[in-house]
C-alpha beads as a LAMMPS data file, in Angstrom:
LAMMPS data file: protein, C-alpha beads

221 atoms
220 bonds

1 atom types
1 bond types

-500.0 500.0 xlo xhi
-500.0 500.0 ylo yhi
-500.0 500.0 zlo zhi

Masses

1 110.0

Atoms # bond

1 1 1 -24.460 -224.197 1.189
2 1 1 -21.991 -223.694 -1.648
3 1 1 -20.460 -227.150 -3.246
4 1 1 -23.676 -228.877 -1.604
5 1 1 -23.243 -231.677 -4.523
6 1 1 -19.423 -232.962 -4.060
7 1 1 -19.820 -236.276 -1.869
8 1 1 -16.834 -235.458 0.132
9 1 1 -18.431 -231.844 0.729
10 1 1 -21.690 -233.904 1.891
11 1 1 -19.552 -236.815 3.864
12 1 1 -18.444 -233.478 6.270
13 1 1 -21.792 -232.305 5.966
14 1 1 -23.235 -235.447 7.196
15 1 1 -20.586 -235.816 9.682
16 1 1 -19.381 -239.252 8.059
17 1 1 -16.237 -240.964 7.978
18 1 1 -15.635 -243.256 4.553
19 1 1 -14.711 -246.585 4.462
20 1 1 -11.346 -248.054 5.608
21 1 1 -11.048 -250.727 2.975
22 1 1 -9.429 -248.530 -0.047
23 1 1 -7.165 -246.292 1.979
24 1 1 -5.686 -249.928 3.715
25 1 1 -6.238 -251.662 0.084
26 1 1 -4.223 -249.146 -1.167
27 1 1 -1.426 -249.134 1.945
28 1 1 -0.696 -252.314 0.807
29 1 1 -0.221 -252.274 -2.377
30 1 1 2.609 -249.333 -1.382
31 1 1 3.882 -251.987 0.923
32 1 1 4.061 -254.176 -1.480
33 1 1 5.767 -252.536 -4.252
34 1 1 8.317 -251.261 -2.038
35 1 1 9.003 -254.510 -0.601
36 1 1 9.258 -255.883 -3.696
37 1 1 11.790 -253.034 -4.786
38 1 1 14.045 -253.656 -2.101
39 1 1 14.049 -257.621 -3.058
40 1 1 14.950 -256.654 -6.541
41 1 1 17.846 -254.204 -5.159
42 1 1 19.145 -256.669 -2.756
43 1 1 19.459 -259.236 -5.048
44 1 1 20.790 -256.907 -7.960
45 1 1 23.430 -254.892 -5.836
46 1 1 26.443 -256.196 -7.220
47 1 1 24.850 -254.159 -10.840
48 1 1 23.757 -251.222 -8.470
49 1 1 26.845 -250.656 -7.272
50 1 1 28.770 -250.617 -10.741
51 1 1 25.589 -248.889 -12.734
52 1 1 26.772 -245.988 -14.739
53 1 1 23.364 -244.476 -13.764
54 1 1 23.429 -240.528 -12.900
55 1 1 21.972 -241.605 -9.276
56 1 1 22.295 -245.953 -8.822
57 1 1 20.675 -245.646 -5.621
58 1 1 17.394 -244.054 -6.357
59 1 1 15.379 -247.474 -6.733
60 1 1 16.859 -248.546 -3.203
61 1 1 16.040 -245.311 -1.592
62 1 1 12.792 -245.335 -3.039
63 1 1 11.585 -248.892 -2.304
64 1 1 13.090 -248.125 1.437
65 1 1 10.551 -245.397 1.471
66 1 1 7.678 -247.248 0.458
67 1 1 8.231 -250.282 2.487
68 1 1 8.149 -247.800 5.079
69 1 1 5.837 -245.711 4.398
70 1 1 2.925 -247.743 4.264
71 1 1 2.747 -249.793 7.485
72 1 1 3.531 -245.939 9.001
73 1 1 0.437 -244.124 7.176
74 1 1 -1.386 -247.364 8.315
75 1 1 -0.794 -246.674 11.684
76 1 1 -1.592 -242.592 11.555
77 1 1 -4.561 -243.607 9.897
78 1 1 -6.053 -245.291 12.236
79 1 1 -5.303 -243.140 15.228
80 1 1 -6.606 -240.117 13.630
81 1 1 -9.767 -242.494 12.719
82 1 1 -9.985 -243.288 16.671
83 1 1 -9.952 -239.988 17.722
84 1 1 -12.843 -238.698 15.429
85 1 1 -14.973 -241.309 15.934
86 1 1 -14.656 -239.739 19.571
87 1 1 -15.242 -236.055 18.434
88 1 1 -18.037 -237.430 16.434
89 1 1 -19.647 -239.310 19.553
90 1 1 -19.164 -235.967 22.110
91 1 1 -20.804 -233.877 19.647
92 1 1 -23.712 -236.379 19.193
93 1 1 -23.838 -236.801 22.819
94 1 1 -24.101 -233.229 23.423
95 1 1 -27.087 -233.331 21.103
96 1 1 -26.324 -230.603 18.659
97 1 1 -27.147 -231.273 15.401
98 1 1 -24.158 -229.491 13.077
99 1 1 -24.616 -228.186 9.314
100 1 1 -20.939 -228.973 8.885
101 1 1 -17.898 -230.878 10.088
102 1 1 -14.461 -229.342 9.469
103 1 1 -11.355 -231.270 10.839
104 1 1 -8.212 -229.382 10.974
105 1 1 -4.340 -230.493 11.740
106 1 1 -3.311 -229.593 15.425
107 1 1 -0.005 -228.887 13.911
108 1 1 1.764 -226.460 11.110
109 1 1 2.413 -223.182 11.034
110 1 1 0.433 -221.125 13.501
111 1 1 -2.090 -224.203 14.403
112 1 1 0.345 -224.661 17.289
113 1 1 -0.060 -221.208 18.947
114 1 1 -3.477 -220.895 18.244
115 1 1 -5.297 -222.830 21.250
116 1 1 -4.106 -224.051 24.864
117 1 1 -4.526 -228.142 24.883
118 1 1 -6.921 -229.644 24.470
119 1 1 -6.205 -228.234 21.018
120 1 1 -9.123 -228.515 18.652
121 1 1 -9.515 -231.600 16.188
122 1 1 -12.935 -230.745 14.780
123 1 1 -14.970 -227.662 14.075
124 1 1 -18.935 -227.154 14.008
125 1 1 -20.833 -225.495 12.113
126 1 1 -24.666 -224.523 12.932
127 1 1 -27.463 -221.769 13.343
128 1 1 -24.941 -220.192 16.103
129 1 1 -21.528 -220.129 15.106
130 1 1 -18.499 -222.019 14.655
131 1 1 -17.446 -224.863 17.500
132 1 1 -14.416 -226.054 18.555
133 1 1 -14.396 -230.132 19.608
134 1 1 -11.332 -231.637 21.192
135 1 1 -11.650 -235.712 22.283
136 1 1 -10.699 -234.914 25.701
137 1 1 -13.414 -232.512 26.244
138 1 1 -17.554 -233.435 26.684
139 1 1 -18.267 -230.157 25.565
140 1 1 -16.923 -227.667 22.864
141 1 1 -13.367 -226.036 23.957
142 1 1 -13.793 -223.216 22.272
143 1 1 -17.219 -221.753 20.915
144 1 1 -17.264 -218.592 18.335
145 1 1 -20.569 -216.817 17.529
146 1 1 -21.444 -215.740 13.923
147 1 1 -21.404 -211.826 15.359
148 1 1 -18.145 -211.858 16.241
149 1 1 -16.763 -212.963 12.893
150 1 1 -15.408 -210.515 10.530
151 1 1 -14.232 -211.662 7.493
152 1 1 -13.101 -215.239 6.570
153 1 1 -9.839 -215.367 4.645
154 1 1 -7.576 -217.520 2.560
155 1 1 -4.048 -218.217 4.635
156 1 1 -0.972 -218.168 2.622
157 1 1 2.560 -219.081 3.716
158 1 1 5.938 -219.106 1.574
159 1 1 6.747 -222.845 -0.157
160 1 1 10.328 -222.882 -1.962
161 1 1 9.482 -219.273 -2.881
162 1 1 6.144 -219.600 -4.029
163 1 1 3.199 -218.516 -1.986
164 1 1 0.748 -221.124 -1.551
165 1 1 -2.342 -221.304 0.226
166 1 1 -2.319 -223.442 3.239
167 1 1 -5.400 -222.768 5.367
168 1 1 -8.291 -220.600 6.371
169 1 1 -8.324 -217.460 8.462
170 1 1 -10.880 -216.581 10.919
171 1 1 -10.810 -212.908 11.321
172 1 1 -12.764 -212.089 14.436
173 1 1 -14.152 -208.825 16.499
174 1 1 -12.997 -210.030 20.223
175 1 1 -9.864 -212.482 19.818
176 1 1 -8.254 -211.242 17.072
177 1 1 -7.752 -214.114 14.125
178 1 1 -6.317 -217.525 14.069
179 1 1 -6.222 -220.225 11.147
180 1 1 -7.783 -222.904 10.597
181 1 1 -5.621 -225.772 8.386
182 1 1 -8.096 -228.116 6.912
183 1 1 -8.867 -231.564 6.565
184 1 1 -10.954 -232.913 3.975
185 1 1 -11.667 -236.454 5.151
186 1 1 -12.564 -237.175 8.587
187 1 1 -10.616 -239.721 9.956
188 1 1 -7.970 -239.557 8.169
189 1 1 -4.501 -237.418 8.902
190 1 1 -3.720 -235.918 5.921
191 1 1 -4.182 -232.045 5.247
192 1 1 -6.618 -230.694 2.402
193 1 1 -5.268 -229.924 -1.153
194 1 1 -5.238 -226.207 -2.133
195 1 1 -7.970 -226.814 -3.704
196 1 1 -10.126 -228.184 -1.440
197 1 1 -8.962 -225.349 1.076
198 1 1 -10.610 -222.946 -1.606
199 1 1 -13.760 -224.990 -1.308
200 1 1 -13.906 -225.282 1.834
201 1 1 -13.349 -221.251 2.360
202 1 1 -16.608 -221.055 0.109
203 1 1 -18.484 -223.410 2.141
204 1 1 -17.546 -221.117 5.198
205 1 1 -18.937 -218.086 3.554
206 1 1 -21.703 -219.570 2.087
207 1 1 -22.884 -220.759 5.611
208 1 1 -22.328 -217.399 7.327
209 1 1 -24.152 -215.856 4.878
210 1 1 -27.372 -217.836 5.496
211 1 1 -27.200 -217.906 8.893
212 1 1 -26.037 -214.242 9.605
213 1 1 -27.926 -212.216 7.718
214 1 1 -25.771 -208.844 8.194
215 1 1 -22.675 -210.494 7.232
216 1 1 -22.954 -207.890 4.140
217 1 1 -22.983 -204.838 5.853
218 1 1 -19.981 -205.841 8.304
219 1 1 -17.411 -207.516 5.665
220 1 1 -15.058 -204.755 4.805
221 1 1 -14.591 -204.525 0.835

Bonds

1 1 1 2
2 1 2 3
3 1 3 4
4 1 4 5
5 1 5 6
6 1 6 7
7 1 7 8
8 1 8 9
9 1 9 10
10 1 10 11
11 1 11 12
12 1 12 13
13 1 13 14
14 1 14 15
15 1 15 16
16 1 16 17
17 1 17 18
18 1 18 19
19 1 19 20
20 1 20 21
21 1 21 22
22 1 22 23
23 1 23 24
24 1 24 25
25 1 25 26
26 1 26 27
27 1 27 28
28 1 28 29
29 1 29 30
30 1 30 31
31 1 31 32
32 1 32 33
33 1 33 34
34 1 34 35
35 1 35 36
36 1 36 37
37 1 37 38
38 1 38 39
39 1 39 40
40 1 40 41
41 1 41 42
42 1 42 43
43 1 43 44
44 1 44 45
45 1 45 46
46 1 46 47
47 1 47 48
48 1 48 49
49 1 49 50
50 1 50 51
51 1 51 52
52 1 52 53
53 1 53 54
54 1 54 55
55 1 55 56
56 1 56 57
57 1 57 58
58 1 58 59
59 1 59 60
60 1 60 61
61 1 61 62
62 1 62 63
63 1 63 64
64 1 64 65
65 1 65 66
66 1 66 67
67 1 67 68
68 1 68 69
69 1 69 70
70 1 70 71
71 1 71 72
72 1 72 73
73 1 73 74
74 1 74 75
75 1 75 76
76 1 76 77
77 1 77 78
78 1 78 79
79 1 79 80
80 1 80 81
81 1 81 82
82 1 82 83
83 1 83 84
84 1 84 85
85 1 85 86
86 1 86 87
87 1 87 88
88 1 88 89
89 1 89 90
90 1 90 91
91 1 91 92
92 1 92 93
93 1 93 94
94 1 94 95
95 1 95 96
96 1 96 97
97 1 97 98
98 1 98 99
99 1 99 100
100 1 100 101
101 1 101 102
102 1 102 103
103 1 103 104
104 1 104 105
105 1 105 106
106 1 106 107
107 1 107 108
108 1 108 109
109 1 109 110
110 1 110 111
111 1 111 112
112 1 112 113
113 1 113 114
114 1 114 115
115 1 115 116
116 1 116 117
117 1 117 118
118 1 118 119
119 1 119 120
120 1 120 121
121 1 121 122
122 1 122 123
123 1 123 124
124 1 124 125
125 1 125 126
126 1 126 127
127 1 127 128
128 1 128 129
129 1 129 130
130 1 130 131
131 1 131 132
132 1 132 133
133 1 133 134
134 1 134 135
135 1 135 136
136 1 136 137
137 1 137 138
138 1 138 139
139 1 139 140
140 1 140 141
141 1 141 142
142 1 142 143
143 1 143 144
144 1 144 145
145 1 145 146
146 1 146 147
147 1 147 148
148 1 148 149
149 1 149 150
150 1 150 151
151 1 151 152
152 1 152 153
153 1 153 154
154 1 154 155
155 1 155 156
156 1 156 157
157 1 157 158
158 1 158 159
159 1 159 160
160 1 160 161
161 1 161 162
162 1 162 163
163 1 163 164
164 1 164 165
165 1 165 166
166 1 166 167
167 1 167 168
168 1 168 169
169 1 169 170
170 1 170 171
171 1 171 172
172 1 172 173
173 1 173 174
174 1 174 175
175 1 175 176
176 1 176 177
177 1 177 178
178 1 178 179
179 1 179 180
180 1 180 181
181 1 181 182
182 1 182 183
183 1 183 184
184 1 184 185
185 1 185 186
186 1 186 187
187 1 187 188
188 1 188 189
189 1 189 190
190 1 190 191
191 1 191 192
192 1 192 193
193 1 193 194
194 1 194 195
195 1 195 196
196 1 196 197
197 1 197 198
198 1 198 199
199 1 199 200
200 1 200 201
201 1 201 202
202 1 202 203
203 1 203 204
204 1 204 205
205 1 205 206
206 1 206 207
207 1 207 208
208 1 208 209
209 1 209 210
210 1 210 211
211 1 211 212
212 1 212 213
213 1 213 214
214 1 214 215
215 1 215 216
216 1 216 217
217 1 217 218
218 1 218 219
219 1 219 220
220 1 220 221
């Protein structure tokens, strides 16, 4: 498997969700510093209000959005943690042993018309193909096997006029394709980074190569 040696490549390997302490360590600290903001704006609004400043309110605004923002991610956080732990504990339960993890988003562009609910949360990798897990289902929602995979892809989408990568297509013989849009933590809400999309395309191919041995001969060029 391709990118074997980066630790969060090997957390979704391993099927393991990191620690809580930083990400709530650092929530704080947001917290903090916005709350603190908004002190020093209340108490300095008289010289807000008369600033010659280009934009006076920018510091309010801004603290606003951190005192906000962290007691929010806080709470997304932790959902998303409580609903993978349950992915994680149907797919032990259903006593597959997976090469790979991949969470995804259930929404974005085209993640919404992909799947009937139970949308899936989680994907598996193994020996047989790609799974889809969903919390309110025992057993995989949606299973794909490595035959019926044609090529896997990079999705783009436009961004203020730029093209940027957002996701992973899954170009397939029977259903046609759909995309996959990446998370590279389990457990925690946030989408993957174009770069980590990249890798985690790689890590894709790599593992259909070794377990599908005549993925050569059926990728188009």
């Amino acid at each position: 498997m391709e990118y074997a040696g980066e630790r969060w490549v090997q957390r979704l390997r391993d099927g393991e969700m990191p620690k809580r302490w930083p990400v709530l360590v650092g929530l704080a600290i947001v917290t903090v510093a916005g709350g603190i903001g908004v002190y020093f704006s209340a108490t300095h609004l008289d010289g807000i209000l008369h600033s010659d400043a280009r934009r006076p309110f920018a510091l309010p605004l801004f603290s606003v959005l951190l005192l906000g923002s962290g007691p929010v991610a806080a709470v997304l956080s932790w959902l998303r943690g409580r609903r993978d732990r349950m992915v994680l504990d149907r797919i032990r339960r259903n006593g597959t042993t997976p090469r790979f993890h991949l969470p995804v988003l259930c929404t974005g562009q085209y993640a919404a018309d992909d799947f009937p609910a139970p949308r899936p949360e989680m994907w598996t990798v193994d020996a047989a193909g790609l799974h889809a897990w969903s919390p309110e289902r025992d057993a995989p929602v949606f299973d794909l096997v490595w035959d019926d995979i044609r090529t896997i892809e990079l999705a783009s989408t436009d961004i203020r006029g730029q093209r940027t990568d957002t996701g992973i297509w899954i170009v397939t013989e029977a259903v046609g394709r759909f995309v996959l849009l990446p998370r590279a933590v389990i457990g925690r809400p946030f989408g993957a980074s174009v770069t980590k999309i990249h890798i985690l395309m790689q890590v894709l191919r790599s593992l259909r190569r070794e377990f599908d041995p005549g993925t050569t001969q059926r990728t188009p060029r």
